[in-house]
C-alpha positions as CSV (number, residue, x, y, z in Angstrom):
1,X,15.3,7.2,37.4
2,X,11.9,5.1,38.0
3,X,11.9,1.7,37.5
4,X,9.2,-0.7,36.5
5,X,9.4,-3.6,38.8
6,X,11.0,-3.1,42.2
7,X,10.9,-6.3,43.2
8,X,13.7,-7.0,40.6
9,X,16.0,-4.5,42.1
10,X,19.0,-5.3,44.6
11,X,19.3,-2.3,46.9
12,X,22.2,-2.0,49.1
13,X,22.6,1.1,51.6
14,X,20.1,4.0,53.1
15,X,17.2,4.2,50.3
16,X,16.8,7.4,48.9
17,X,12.9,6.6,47.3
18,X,12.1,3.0,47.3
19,X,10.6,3.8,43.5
20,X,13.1,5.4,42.3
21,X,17.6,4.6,41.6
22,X,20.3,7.1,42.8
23,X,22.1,8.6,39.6
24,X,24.1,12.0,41.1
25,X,27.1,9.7,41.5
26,X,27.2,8.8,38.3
27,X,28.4,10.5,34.7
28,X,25.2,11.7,32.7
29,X,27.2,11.3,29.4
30,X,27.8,7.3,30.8
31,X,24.8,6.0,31.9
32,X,23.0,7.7,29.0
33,X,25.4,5.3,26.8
34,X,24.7,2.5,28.9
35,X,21.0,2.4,28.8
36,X,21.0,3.2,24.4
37,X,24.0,0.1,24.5
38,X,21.5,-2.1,26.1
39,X,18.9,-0.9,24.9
40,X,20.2,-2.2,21.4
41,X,21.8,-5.0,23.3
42,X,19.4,-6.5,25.4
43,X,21.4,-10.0,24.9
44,X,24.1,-8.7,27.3
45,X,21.6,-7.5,29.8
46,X,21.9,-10.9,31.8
47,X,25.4,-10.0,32.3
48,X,24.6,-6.5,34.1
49,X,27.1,-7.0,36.9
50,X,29.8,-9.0,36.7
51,X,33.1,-7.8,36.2
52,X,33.4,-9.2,32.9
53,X,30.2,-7.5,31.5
54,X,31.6,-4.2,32.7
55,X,34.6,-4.6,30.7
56,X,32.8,-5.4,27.6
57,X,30.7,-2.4,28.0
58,X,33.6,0.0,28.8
59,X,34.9,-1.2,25.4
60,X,31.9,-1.3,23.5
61,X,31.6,2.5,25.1
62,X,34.9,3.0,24.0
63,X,34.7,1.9,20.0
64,X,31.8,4.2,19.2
């Protein structure tokens, strides 16, 4: 996955493409969810995160 401004990111570990986010580790089916949630949700993008905002979004996940 590319991303438009890197300066924005947080990176943490061995870099696998500094233009580009790891995504192997994670479900398809999920992140796919993720990005069309906040994609219609962009008021809870602030909250990418915390704790908190990744209980909301399990739930969210979880009621459609």
């Amino acid at each position: 996955m590319t991303f438009a401004e890197p300066l924005l990111v947080r990176r943490r570990g061995l870099p696998w493409n500094w233009n580009a986010l790891r995504t192997d580790s994670v479900d398809a089916r999920f992140l796919a969810a993720a990005i069309r949630h906040y994609v219609g949700h962009p008021e809870h993008r602030a909250a990418i995160g915390s704790q908190a905002e990744y209980r909301r979004l399990i739930a969210a996940l979880a009621a459609v």
